[in-house]
C-alpha positions in Angstrom: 0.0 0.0 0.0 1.3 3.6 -1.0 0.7 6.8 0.9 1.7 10.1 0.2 3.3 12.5 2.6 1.6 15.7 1.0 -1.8 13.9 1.9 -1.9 12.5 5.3 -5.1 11.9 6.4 -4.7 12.5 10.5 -6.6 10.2 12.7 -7.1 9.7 16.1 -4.3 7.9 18.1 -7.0 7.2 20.5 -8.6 4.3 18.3 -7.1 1.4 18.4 -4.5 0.3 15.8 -5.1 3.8 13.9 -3.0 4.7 11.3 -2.7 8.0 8.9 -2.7 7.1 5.6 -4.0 7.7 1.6 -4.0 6.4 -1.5 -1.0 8.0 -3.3 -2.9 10.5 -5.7 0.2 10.4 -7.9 0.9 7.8 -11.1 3.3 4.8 -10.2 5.5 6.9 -12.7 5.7 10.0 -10.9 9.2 10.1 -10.1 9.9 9.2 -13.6 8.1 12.7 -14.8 10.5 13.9 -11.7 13.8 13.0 -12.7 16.0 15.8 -10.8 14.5 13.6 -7.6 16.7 11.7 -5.5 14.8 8.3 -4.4 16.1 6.9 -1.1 15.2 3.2 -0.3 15.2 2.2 3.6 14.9 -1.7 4.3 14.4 -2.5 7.5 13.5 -5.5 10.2 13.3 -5.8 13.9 13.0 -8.1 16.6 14.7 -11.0 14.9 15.0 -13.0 17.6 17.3 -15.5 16.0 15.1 -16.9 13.9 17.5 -18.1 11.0 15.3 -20.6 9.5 11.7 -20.1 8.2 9.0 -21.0 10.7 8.8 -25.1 10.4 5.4 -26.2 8.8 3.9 -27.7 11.8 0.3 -25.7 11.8 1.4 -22.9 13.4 0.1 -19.0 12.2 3.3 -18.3 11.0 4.6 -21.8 9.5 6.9 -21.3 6.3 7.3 -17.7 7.1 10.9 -15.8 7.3 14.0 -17.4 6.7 17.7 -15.7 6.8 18.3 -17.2 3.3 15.5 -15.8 1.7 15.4 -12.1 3.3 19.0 -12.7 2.1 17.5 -12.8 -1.7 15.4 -10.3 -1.6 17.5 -7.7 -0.2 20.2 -8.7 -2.9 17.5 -8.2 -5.3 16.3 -5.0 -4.5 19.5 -3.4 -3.9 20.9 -4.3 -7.5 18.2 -1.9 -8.3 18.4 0.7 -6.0 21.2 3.5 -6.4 20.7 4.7 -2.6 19.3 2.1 0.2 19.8 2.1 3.8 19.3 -1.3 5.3 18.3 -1.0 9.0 17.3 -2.9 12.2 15.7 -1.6 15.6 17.1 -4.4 18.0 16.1 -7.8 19.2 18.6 -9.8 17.6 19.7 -12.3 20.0 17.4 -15.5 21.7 14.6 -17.0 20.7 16.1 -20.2 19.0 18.6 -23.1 19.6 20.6 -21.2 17.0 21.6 -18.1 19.9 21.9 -21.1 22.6 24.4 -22.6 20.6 26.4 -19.4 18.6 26.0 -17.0 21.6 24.8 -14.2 18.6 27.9 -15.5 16.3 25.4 -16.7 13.5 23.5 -13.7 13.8 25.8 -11.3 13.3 27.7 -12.7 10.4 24.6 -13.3 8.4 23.5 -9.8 8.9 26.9 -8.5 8.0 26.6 -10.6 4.9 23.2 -8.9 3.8 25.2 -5.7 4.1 23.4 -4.2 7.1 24.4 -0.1 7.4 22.9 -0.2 11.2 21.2 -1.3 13.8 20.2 -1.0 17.5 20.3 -3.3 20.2 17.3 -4.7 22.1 16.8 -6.0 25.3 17.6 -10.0 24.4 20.7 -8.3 23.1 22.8 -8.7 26.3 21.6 -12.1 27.2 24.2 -13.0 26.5 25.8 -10.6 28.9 28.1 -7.6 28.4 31.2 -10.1 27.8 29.1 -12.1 25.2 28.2 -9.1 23.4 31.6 -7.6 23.6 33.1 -11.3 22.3 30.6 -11.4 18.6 30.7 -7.5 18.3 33.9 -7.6 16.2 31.3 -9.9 13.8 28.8 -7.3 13.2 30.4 -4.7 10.0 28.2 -2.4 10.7 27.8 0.1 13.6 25.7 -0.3 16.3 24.0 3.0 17.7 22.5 3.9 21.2 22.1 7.5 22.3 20.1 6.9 25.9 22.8 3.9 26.9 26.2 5.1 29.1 28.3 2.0 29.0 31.3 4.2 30.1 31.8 2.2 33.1 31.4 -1.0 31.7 33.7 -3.4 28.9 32.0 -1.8 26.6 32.9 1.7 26.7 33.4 3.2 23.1 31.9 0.3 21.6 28.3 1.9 20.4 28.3 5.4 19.0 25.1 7.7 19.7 24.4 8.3 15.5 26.0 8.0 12.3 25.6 10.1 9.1 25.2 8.3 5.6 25.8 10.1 2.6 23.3 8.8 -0.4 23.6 11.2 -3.5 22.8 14.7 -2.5 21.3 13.7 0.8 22.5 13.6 4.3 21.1 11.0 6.6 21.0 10.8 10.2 20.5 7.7 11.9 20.5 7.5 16.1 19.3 4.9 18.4 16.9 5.2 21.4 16.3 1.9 23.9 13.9 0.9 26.4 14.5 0.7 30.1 16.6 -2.3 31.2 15.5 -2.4 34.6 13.2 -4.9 35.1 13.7 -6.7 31.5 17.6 -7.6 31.9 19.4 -8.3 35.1 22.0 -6.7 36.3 24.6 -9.4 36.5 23.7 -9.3 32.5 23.6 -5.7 31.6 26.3 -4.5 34.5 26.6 -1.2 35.3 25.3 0.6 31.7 22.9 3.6 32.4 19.6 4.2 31.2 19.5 8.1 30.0 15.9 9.8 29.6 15.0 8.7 25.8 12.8 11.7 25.0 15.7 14.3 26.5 18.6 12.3 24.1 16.4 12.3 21.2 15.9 15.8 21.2 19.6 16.7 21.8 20.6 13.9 19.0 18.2 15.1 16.5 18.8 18.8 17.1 22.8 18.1 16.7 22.3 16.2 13.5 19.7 18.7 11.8 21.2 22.0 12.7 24.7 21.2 13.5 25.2 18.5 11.2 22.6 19.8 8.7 21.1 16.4 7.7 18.4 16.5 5.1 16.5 13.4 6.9 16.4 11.7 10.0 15.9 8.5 11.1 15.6 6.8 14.6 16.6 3.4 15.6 13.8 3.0 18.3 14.0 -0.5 20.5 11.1 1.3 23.0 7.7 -0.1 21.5 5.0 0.8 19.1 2.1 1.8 22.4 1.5 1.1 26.2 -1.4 1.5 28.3 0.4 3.2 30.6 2.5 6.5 30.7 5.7 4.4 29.6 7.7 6.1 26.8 6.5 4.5 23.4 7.1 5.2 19.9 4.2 7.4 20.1 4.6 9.4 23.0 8.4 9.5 21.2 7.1 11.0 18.2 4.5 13.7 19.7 7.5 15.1 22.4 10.5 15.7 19.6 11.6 17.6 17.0 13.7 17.1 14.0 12.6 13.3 13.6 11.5 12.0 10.2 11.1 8.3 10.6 10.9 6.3 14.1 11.6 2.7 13.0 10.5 0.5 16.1 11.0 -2.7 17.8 10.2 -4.6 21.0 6.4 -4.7 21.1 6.1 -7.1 17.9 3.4 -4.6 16.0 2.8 -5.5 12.9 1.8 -2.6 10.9 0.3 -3.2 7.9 0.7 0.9 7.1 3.6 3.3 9.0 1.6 5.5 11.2 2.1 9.4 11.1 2.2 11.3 14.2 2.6 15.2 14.8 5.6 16.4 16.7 6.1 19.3 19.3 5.9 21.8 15.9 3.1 20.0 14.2 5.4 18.4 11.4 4.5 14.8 10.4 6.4 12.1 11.9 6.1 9.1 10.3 6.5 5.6 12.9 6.8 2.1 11.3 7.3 -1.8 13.3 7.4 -5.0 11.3 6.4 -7.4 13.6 8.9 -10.3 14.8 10.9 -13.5 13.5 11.9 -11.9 10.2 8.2 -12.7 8.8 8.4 -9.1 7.2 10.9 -6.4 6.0 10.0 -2.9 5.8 10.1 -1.2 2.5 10.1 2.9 2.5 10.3 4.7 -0.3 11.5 8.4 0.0 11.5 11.2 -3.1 13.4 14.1 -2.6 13.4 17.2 -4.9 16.5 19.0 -5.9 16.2 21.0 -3.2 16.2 18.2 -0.6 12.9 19.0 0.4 10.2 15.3 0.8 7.9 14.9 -1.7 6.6 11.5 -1.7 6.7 8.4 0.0 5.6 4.8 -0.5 5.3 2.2 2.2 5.1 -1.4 1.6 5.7 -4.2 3.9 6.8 -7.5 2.4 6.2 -11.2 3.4 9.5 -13.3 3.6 7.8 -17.1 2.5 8.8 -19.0 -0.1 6.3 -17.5 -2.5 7.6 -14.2 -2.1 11.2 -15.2 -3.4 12.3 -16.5 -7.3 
């Protein structure tokens, strides 16, 4: 499904599972007409929870979904068309299958760096492992992994994360930070050490304000591993979204949300913000489409969200 940013159609973020979205009014060969555009693909997955294999085909909802091998594919298919892609993950990585038991996150990382992953963020499952288990298979993972609202500077694993990094795709500059959830509570402390848990909503406006007016990115993206909602006054995606500035794209993890459409959110100066989650196990990956004119400025977008199954690749 397609939706266009000049269009939104604003609901209520009061009804459940809402989502602000429209047909895109435009022809499939808009950007064609448009061909001083820049198009920026973003790929992206979350909450992979070691799920290398496809789902076995035992009767289960999701039986002969995902598989490494085949997001594999199709990412090597759509980047051999795509002149500017970001692939990205939001955290989650680790536990879930005999595969973390036995590789400790090994397996994980190396097929990710073999997809060609530009970043990610790390989840809570990620240090289950511990700090010294993720300190061990980080040397696997060639590609950066970025936290703003983690201080591991008294632990092994000072200097090992960076808050953001910029990515340069034609004329575009693109900054890409990480925000996590709480650990207390979901991660013990003989597992996550002495790392500190910064306010997310006060590093995501320092982050974002550093990479748009310092930095002077075109478009920014965050890394979220806090969840889509919550009942409760917890710090979500949402509440992320409607107490920031700066943000373009909040690409979320932990909660397992499928959404079938990104949802768009205002921010604290009534700018769009646009929120997307793909669920769990690798079933899906997150397909964003981005046109930008010559003067940088967004002027389309088309969201799609693909199966992984057999029927999906070749």
């Amino acid at each position: 499904m397609s939706i266009n940013r000049r269009v939104f159609i604003k609901r209520s973020l009061q009804v459940a599972g809402a989502a602000a979205l429209s047909q895109l009014p435009l022809s499939a060969s808009a950007y064609n007409d448009h061909p001083e555009w820049t198009k920026l693909m973003i790929l992206h997955t979350n909450d992979w929870h070691s799920r290398v294999e496809p789902f076995p085909m035992d009767g289960g909802k999701y039986q002969g979904f995902g598989g490494a091998a085949r997001r594999a594919a199709m990412i090597r298919d759509i980047r051999a068309n795509e002149e500017h892609l970001l692939l990205l993950d939001s955290g989650d990585i680790f536990q879930g299958t005999p595969y973390f038991n036995y590789f400790h996150g090994e397996l994980e990382f190396k097929l990710m760096s073999y997809m060609g992953y530009d970043a990610a963020t790390i989840g809570n499952h990620d240090f289950d492992a511990g700090l010294e288990g993720l300190q061990k298979v980080l040397p696997l993972a060639k590609f950066p992994f970025l936290t703003a609202n983690y201080d591991f500077s008294e632990t092994i694993l000072k200097d090992a994360f960076k808050p953001y990094k910029i990515f340069k795709k034609g004329p575009l500059r693109i900054g890409v930070f990480g925000i996590n959830i709480e650990l207390k509570g979901l991660v013990s402390e003989a597992s996550c050490g002495k790392t500190k848990y910064l306010d997310p909503l006060e590093k995501a406006n320092e982050i974002a304000t550093h990479l748009k007016l310092d930095k002077q990115c075109d478009f920014i993206i965050c890394l979220s591993h806090l969840g889509y909602k919550y009942d409760n006054n917890k710090v979500s995606d949402l509440v992320l979204a409607q107490n920031t500035r700066y943000i373009d794209l909040i690409l979320g993890g932990h909660t397992h949300t499928f959404l079938d459409v990104p949802d768009i959110v205002r921010n604290l100066e009534g700018r769009d913000v646009m929120i997307n989650q793909v669920g769990w196990a690798g079933i899906n990956l997150g397909k964003l489409e981005f046109y930008f004119d010559k003067k940088r400025k967004l002027k389309d977008v088309k969201a799609h969200t693909v199966i992984i199954s057999k029927n999906t690749i070749g």
